[in-house]
C-alpha positions as CSV (number, residue, x, y, z in Angstrom):
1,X,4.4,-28.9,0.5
2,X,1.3,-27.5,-0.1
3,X,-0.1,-26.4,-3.4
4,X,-1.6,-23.4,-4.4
5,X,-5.6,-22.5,-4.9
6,X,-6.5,-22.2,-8.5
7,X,-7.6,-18.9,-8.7
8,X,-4.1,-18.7,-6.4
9,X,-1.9,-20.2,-9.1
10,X,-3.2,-18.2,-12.3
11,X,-3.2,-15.1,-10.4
12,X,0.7,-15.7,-9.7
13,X,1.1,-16.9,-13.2
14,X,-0.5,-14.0,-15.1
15,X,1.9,-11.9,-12.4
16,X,4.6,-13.1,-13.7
17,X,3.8,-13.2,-17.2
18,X,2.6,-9.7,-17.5
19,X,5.6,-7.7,-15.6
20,X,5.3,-5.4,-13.0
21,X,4.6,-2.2,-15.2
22,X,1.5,-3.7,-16.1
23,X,0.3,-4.1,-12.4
24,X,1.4,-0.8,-11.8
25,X,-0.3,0.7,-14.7
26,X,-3.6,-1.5,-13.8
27,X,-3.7,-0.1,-10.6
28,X,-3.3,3.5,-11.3
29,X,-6.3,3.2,-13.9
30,X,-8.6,1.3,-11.6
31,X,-7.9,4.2,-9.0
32,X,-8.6,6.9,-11.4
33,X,-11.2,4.9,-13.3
34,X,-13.0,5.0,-9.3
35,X,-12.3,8.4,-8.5
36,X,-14.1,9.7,-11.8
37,X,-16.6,7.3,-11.6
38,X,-17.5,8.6,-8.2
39,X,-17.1,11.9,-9.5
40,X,-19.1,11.8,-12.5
41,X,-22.0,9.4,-11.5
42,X,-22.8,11.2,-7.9
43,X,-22.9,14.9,-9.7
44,X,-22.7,17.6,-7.8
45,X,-22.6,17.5,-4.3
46,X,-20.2,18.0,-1.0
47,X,-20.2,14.1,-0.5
48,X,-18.9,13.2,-3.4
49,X,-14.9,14.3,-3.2
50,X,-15.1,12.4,0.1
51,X,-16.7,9.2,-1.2
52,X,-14.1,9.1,-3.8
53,X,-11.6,10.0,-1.3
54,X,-12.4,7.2,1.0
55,X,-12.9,4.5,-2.3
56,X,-9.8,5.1,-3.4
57,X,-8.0,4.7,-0.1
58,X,-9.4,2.1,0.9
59,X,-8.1,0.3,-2.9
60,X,-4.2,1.7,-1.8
61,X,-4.8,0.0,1.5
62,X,-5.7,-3.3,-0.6
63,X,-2.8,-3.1,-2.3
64,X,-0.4,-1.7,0.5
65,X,-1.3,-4.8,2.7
66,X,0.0,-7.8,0.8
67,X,3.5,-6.0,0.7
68,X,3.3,-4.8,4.1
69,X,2.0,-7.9,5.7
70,X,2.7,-11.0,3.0
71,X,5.7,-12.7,4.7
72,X,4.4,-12.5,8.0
73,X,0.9,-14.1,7.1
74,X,3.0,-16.7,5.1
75,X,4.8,-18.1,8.2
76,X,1.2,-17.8,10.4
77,X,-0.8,-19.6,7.6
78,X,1.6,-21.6,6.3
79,X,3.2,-21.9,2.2
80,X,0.2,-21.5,0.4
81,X,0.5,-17.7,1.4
82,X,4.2,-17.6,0.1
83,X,2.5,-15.8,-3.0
84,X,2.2,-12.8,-1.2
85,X,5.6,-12.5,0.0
86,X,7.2,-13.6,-2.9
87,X,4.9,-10.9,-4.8
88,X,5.5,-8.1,-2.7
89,X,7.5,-5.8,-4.8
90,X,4.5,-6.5,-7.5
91,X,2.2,-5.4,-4.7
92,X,3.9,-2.2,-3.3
93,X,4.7,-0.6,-6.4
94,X,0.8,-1.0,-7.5
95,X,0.3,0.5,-4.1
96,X,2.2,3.8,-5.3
97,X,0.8,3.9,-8.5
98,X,-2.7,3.4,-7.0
99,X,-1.7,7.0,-4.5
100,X,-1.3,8.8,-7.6
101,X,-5.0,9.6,-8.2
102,X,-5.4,9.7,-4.3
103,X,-3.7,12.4,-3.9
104,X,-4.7,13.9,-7.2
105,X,-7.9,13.9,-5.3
106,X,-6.2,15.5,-1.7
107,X,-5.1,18.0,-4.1
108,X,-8.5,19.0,-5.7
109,X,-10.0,19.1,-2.5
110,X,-7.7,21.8,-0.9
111,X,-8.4,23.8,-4.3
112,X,-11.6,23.9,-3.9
113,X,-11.3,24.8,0.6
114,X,-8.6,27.3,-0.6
115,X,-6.1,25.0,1.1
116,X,-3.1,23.8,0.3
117,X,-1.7,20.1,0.2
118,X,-0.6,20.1,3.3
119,X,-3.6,21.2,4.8
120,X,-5.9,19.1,2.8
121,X,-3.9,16.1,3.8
122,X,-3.4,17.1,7.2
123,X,0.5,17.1,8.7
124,X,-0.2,13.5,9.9
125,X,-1.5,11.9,7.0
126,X,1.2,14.3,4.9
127,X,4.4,13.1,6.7
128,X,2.9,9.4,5.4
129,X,2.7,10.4,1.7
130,X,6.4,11.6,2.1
131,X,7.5,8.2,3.8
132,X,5.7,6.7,0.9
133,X,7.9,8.5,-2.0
134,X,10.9,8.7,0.0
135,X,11.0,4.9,-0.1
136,X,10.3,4.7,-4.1
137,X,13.6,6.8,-3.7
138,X,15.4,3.7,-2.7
139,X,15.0,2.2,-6.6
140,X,17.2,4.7,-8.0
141,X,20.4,3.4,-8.0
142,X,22.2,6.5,-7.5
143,X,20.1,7.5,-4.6
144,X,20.0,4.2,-3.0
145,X,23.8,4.3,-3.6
146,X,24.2,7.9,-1.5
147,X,23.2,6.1,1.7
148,X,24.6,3.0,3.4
149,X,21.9,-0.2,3.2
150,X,21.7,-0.5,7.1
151,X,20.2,3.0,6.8
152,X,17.6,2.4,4.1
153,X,16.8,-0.6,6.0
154,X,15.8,1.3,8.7
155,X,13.9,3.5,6.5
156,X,12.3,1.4,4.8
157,X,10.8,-0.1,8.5
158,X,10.1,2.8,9.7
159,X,8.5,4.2,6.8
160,X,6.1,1.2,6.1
161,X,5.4,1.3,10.0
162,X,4.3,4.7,9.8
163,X,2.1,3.8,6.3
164,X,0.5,1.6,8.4
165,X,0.2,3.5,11.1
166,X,-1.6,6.6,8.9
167,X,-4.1,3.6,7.4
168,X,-4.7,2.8,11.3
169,X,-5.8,6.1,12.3
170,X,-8.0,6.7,9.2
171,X,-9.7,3.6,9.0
172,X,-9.8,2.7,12.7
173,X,-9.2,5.5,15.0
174,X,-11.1,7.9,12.9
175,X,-14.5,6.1,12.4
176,X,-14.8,4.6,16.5
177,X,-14.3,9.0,16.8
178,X,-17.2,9.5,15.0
179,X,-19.1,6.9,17.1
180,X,-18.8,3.8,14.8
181,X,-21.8,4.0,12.9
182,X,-20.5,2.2,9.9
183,X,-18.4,-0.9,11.1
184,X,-18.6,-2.1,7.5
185,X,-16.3,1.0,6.6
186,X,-13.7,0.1,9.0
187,X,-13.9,-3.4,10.5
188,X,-12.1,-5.3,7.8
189,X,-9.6,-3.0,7.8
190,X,-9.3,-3.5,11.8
191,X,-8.9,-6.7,11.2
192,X,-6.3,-6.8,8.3
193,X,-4.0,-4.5,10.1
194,X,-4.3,-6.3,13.5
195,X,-3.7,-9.8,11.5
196,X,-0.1,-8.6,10.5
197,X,0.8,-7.7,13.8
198,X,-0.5,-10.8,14.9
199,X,1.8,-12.4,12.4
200,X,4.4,-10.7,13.2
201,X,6.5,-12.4,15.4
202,X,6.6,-15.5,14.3
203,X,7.5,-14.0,11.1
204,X,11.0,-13.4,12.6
205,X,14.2,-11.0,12.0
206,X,14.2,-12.7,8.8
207,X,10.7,-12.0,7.0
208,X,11.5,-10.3,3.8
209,X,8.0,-9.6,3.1
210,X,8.1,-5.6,4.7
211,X,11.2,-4.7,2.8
212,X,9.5,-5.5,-0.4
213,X,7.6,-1.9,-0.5
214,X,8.3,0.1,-3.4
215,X,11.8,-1.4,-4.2
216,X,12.2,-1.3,-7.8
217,X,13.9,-4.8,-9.2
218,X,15.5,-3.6,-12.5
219,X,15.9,-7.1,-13.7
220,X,14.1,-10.4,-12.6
221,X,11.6,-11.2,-11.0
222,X,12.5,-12.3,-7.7
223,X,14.3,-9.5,-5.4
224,X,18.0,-9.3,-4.9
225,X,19.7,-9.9,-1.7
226,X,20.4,-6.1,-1.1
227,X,16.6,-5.4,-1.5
228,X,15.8,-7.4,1.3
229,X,18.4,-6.2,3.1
């Protein structure tokens, strides 16, 4: 078997060390920590709310991507990608936390246009905020409880599908619109989303990895058998 990069093997080790509130709490800060960077640094202008806009996307998508696509890469690249499957929970959750001052941002920007949310995020992009909370939804016990796990299985797919499909369309579709000037802005991201897919099949009906997204583990650190589902 395969061993782990260095820089592979602390990372997983401080992971598990340091708990998944810590991750959580990291990511939030180094989302708001961008966005009033951006904010403060740039001063006034019409460019700014976007920059920081795009920044701190683009860090949700970082984060969104290990627990979207981690199993699947693991079975294309072999066990020294396990990490990112077995982390995937860490990975999603930090992915939520990191949306918090994302949309803070949304929200700020429809202020200021005399929009509201919706409008500011646009009905597309909206619906994918939704999927994204209606999934954390499936941590609380009661609520997960309410609905049979063949039905937040589907959810869970369809949401994270959908997720994907919103990152697709703003980092992809959006920019080749706009006539491509800056592939830099959207051609790793191309490539990350069209590598999962590629993974995909011969990840099989039994890749855990997707399920991981924002499902809560109250205890351990591995995921129980009804989180994967």
């Amino acid at each position: 078997m395969s061993t782990l990069p260095r820089w592979l093997e602390r990372g997983h080790r401080k992971t598990r060390e340091a708990g998944v509130g810590f991750w959580m709490a990291a990511a939030f800060c180094a989302a708001l920590g961008l966005a009033v960077g951006v904010l403060v640094v740039l001063g006034p202008g019409d460019n700014r709310l976007s920059i920081a806009l795009r920044l701190t996307g683009r860090l949700s998508f970082l984060l969104f991507w290990p627990a979207y696509a981690g199993a699947a890469v693991a079975v294309l690249f072999g066990p020294r990608f396990g990490i990112l499957a077995r982390n995937g929970r860490v990975f999603g959750l930090a992915y939520a936390s990191a949306q918090l001052p994302h949309l803070g941002l949304v929200v700020l920007s429809g202020w200021l246009s005399h929009r509201s949310f919706v409008e500011a995020a646009m009905p597309f992009f909206a619906v994918g905020i939704v999927w994204t909370y209606v999934l954390a939804l499936s941590s609380v016990e009661r609520v997960y409880n309410a609905f049979s796990p063949n039905l937040w299985r589907v959810l869970r797919t369809v949401g994270l599908e959908y997720i994907a499909l919103v990152f697709f369309a703003d980092f992809v579709v959006g920019p080749i619109q706009q006539g491509g000037r800056n592939p830099v802005q959207y051609v790793p991201f191309a490539i990350l989303l069209i590598l999962r897919h590629r993974a995909a099949p011969g990840a099989g009906a039994k890749s855990p990895g997707v399920s991981h997204l924002l499902q809560l583990t109250r205890t351990g650190n591995q995921p129980s058998a009804r989180q994967v589902g």
